[in-house]
C-alpha positions in Angstrom: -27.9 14.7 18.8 -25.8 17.8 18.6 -25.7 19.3 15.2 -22.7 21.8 15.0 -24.0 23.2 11.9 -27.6 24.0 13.5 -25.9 25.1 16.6 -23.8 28.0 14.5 -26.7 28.9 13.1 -28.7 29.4 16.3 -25.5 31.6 16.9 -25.2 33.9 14.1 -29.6 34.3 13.6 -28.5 35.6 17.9 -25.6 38.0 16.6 -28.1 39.9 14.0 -30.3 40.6 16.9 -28.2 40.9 19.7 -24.6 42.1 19.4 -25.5 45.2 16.7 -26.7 47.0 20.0 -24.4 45.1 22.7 -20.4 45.4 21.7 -19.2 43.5 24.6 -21.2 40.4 22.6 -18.7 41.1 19.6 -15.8 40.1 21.8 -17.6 36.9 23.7 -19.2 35.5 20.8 -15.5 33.7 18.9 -15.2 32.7 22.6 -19.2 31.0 22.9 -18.6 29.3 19.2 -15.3 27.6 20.2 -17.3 26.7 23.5 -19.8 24.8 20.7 -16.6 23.4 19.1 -15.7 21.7 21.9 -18.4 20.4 22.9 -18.9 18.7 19.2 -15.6 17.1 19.8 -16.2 15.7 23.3 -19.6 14.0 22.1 -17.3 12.5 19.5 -16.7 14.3 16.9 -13.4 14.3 15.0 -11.2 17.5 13.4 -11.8 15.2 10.2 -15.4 16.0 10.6 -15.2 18.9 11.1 -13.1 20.1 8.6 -11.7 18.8 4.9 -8.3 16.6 5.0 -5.5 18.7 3.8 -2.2 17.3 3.1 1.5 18.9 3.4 2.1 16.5 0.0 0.8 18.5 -2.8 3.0 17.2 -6.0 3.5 13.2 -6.5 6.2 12.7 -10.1 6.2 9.7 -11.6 9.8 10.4 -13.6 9.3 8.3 -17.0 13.2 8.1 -18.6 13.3 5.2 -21.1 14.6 1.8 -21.1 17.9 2.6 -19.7 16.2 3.5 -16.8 13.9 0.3 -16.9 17.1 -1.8 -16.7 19.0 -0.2 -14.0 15.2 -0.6 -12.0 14.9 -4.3 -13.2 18.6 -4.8 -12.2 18.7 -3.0 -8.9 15.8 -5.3 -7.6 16.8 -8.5 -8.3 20.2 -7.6 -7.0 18.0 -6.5 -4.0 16.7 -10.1 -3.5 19.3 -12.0 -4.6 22.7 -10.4 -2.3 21.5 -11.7 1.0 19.6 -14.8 -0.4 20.6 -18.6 -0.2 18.3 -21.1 -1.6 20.0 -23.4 0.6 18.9 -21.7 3.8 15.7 -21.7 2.3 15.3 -25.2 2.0 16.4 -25.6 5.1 13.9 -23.7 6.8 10.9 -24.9 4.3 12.0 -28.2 5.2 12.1 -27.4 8.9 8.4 -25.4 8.8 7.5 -28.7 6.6 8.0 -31.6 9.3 7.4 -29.6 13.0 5.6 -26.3 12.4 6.2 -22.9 13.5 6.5 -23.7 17.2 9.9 -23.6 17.2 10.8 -21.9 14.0 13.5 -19.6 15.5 13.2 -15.7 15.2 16.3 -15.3 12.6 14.4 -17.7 10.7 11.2 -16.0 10.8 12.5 -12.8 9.7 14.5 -14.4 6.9 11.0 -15.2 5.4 9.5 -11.8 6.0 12.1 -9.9 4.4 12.3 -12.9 1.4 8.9 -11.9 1.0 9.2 -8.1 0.8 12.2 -8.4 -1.5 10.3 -10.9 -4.0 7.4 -8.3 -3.6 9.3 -5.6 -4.9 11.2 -7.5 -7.4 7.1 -8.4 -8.9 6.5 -5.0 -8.6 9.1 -3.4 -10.7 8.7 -6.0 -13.4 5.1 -5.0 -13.8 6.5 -1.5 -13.9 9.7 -2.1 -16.0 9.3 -5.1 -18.2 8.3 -4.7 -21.8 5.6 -7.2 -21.1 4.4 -5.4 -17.4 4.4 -8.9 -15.6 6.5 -11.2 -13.7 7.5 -14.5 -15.3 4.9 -17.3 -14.9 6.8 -19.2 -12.3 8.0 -16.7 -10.3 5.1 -14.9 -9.8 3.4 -18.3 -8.6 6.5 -18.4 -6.3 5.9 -14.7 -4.6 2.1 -15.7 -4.4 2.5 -18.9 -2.6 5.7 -17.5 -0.3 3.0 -14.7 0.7 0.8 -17.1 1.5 2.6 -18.7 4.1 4.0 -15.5 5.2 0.4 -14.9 6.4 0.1 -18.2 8.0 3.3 -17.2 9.8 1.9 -14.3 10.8 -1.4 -16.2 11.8 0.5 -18.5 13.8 -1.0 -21.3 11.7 1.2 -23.6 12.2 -0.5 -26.7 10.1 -1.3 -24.0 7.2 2.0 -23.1 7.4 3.5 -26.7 7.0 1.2 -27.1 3.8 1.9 -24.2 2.3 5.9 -25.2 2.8 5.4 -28.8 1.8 3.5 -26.9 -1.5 6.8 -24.4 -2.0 8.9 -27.2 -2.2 7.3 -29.3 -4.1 6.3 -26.5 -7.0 9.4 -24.0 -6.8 12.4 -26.4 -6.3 13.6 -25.6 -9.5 13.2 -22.1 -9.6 16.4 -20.3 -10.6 16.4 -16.9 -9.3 19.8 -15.7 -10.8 18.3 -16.6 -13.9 15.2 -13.9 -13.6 17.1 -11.0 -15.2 18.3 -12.9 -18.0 14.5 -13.0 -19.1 13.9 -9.7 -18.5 12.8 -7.3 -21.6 13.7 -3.6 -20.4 10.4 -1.6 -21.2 10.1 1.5 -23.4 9.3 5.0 -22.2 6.1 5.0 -24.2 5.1 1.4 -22.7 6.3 2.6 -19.4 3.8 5.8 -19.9 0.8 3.8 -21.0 0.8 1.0 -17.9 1.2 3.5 -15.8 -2.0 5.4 -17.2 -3.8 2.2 -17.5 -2.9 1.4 -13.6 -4.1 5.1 -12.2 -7.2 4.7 -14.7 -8.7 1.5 -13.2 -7.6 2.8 -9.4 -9.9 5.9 -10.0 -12.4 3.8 -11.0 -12.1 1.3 -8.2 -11.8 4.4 -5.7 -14.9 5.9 -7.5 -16.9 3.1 -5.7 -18.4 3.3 -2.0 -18.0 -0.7 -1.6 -15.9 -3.0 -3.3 -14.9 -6.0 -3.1 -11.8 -7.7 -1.0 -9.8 -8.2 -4.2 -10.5 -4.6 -5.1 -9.4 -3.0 -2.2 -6.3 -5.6 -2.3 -6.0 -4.3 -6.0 -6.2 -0.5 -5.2 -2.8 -1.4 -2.6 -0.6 -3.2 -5.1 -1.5 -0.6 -7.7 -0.4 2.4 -5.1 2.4 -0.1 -3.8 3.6 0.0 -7.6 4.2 3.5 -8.3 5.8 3.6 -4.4 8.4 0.9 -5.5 8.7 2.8 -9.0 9.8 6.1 -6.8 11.8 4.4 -4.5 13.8 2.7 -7.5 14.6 6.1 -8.7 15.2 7.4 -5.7 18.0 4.7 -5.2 19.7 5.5 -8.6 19.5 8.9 -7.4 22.0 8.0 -4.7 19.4 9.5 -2.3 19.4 8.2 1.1 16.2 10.7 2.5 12.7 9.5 1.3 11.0 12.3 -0.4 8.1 13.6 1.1 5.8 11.8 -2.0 7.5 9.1 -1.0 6.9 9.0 2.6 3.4 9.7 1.8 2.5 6.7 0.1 4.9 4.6 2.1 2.2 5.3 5.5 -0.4 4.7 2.8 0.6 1.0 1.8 1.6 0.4 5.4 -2.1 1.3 6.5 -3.7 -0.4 3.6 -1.3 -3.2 4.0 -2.6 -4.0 7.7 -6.4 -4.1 6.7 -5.4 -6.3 3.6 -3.5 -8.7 5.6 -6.3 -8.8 8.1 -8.5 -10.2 4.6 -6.1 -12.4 4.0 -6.2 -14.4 7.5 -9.9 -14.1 7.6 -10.1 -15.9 3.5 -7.2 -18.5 5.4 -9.7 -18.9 7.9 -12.9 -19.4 5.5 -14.7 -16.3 7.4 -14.5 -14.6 4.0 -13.2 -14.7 0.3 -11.8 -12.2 -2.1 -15.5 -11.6 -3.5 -16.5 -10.4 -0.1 -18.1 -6.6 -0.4 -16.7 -3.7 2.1 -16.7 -0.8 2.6 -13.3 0.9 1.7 -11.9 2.1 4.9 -13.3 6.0 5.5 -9.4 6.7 7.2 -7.5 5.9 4.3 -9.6 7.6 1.7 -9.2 10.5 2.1 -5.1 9.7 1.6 -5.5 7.8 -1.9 -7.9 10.4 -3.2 -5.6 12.9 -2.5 -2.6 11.0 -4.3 -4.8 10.7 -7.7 -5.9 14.2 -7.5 -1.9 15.4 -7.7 -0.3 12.6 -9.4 1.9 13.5 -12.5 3.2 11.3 -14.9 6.6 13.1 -16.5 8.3 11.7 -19.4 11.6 13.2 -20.9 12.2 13.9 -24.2 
């Protein structure tokens, strides 16, 4: 197999004893090296290979104000999830998914439970970031677990999983009150903010440290850098920005890429090929992205 590394060898042990007494060789040999590039990359070798990932994204702040600040996160979100959601339409469609599948669960429909899903999601997220306690309230959190759940089987076009898993929502989360989750809420300190976020980077290091891991851990290495995202977009939004900032667009393509290979685990555990104790390898592409995150990640807390 070529070897680009023995080949520029072979090149420079020729220059000693060649181009010293033939000039012309000093112009021609750039040209005969690139030649050797080239012909690394068409028996498949990638720039990546070639040469070390750099990235444009060279400063990541994880702005740490106090509990003000946790409120007006805690409060943003569930205003997120709770201004274009009826519980009424969501029974409706439950019930629908319940008795005759997905087959003809209409498109409107469909989206109403992806987005439902991305804006529970996020509300999760920012009480594990915001809330004095750094977790979600007992019931809800079963609630965004199970929703995301069938939001696979949707995806899966499952359609009998999916009619469990709604028959299951229904039955469990009837009762759940969402205009009632902020009224539970305990805004969280600068100094508890600092320390779950240290905790959270400490145990992704760690994870990332590893050459295989296991599904959960690669799942758990996403909703840690999924976290911080939400965190920056939060303040972002009380920012009144509209633009993502480049940190943010960074880790935005992050969780999208780790989010397809995660939810690629998740229909193969739906489809018993798998479980979350399954060991892989973590995927070589993305690597090189997180690494580069928790090499220039700052936590910056005000005075």
């Amino acid at each position: 197999m070529f070897s680009l590394s023995k080949s520029l060898q072979l090149w420079k042990a020729y220059a000693l004893r060649y181009i010293r007494p033939m000039p012309i060789l000093r112009f021609l040999l750039p040209i005969l090296i690139l030649i050797a590039m080239g012909s690394a990359h068409g028996q498949g070798l990638s720039c990546t290979e070639l040469f070390e990932k750099t990235f444009k994204t060279t400063e990541f702040i994880i702005s740490i104000t106090g509990k003000k600040q946790s409120q007006q996160f805690l409060t943003m979100a569930h205003n997120n999830l709770t201004s274009d959601f009826e519980i009424s339409k969501l029974h409706s469609i439950l019930s629908f998914i319940k008795d005759n599948g997905l087959e003809e669960l209409p498109s409107d429909e469909r989206k109403f439970i992806i987005k439902l899903r991305q804006s529970s999601s996020f509300l999760r997220s920012i009480f594990q970031t915001s809330d004095e306690r750094h977790k979600s309230p007992k019931e809800f959190a079963e609630f965004v677990r199970d929703f995301g759940v069938l939001k696979d089987y949707l995806l899966m076009v499952d359609s009998e999983g999916a009619q469990k898993m709604a028959k299951r929502i229904l039955k469990r989360h009837d009762e759940l009150d969402f205009d009632a989750l902020l009224k539970s809420s305990q805004p969280a300190k600068k100094k508890s903010v600092k320390k779950y976020f240290k905790s959270l980077l400490k145990d992704t290091k760690a994870l990332m440290a590893k050459t295989n891991l296991t599904v959960d851990e690669v799942h758990d290495v996403r909703k840690n850098l999924r976290d911080i995202l939400r965190f920056m977009q939060m303040q972002n939004a009380v920012n009144l920005t509209d633009q993502d900032t480049p940190e943010i667009e960074f880790l935005k393509k992050t969780n999208l890429k780790l989010g397809e290979i995660c939810d690629d685990y998740a229909s193969q555990i739906l489809r018993q090929e798998i479980d979350e104790f399954t060991v892989v390898s973590f995927p070589e592409k993305i690597r090189p992205r997180v690494e580069h995150f928790l090499d220039h990640y700052e936590i910056r807390v005000a005075d």
